[in-house]
C-alpha positions in Angstrom: 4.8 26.1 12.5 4.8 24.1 9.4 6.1 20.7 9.5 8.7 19.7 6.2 9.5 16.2 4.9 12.9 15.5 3.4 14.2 12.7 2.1 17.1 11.6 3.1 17.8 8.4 1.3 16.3 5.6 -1.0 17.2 1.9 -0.7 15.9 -1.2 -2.6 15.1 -4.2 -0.6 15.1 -7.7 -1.5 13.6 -10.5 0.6 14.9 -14.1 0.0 13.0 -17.2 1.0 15.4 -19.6 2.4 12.7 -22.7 2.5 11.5 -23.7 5.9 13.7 -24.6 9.5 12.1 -26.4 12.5 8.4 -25.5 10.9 9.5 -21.8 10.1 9.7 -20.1 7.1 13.1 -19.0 6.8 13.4 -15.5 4.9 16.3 -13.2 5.1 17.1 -9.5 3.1 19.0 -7.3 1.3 19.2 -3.7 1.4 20.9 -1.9 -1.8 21.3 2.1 -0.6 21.7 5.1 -2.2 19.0 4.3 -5.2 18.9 7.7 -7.0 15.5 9.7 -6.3 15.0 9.7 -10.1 15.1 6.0 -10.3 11.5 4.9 -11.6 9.5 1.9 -10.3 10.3 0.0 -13.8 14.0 0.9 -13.5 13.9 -0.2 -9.6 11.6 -3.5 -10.9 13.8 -4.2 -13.7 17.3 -4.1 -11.1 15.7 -6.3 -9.0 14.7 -9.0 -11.6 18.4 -8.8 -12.8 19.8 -9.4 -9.2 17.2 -12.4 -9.0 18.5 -14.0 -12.2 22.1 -14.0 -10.2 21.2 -15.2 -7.2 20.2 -18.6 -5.0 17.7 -18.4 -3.5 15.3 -16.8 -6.0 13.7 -13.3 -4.5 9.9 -13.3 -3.1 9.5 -9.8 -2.7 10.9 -6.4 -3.6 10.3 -3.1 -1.3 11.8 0.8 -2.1 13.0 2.1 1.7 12.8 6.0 1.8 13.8 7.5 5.1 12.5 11.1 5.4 13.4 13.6 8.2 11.0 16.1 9.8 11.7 19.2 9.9 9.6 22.3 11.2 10.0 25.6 9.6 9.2 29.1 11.5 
């Protein structure tokens, strides 16, 4: 049996550094779902520089989420 990969959806993730607490870095996200499959890495780069420039505190770090299913075919 062969084994299929689907994806299901794509989400853009934003990690925000909220400075340091008792020692600790203090980082928290934000997950934007439902990114089109079509959506370049320049598109998704360029929405996440845009969301930056709104927001306090400034971005570190920017991931693409896919979640894929498995599916075996006969």
């Amino acid at each position: 049996m062969a084994i299929e990969r689907n994806v299901n959806s794509i989400g853009m993730k934003m990690v925000n550094n909220y400075g340091t607490v008792d020692g600790e870095v203090l980082r928290k996200s934000k997950t934007y779902k439902n990114v089109k499959a079509a959506a370049t890495d320049a598109a998704i780069m360029a929405t996440y520089k845009a969301l930056d420039g709104l927001q306090q505190p400034a971005a570190e770090n920017c991931y693409v989420v896919t979640t894929e299913e498995l599916v075996e075919t006969v």
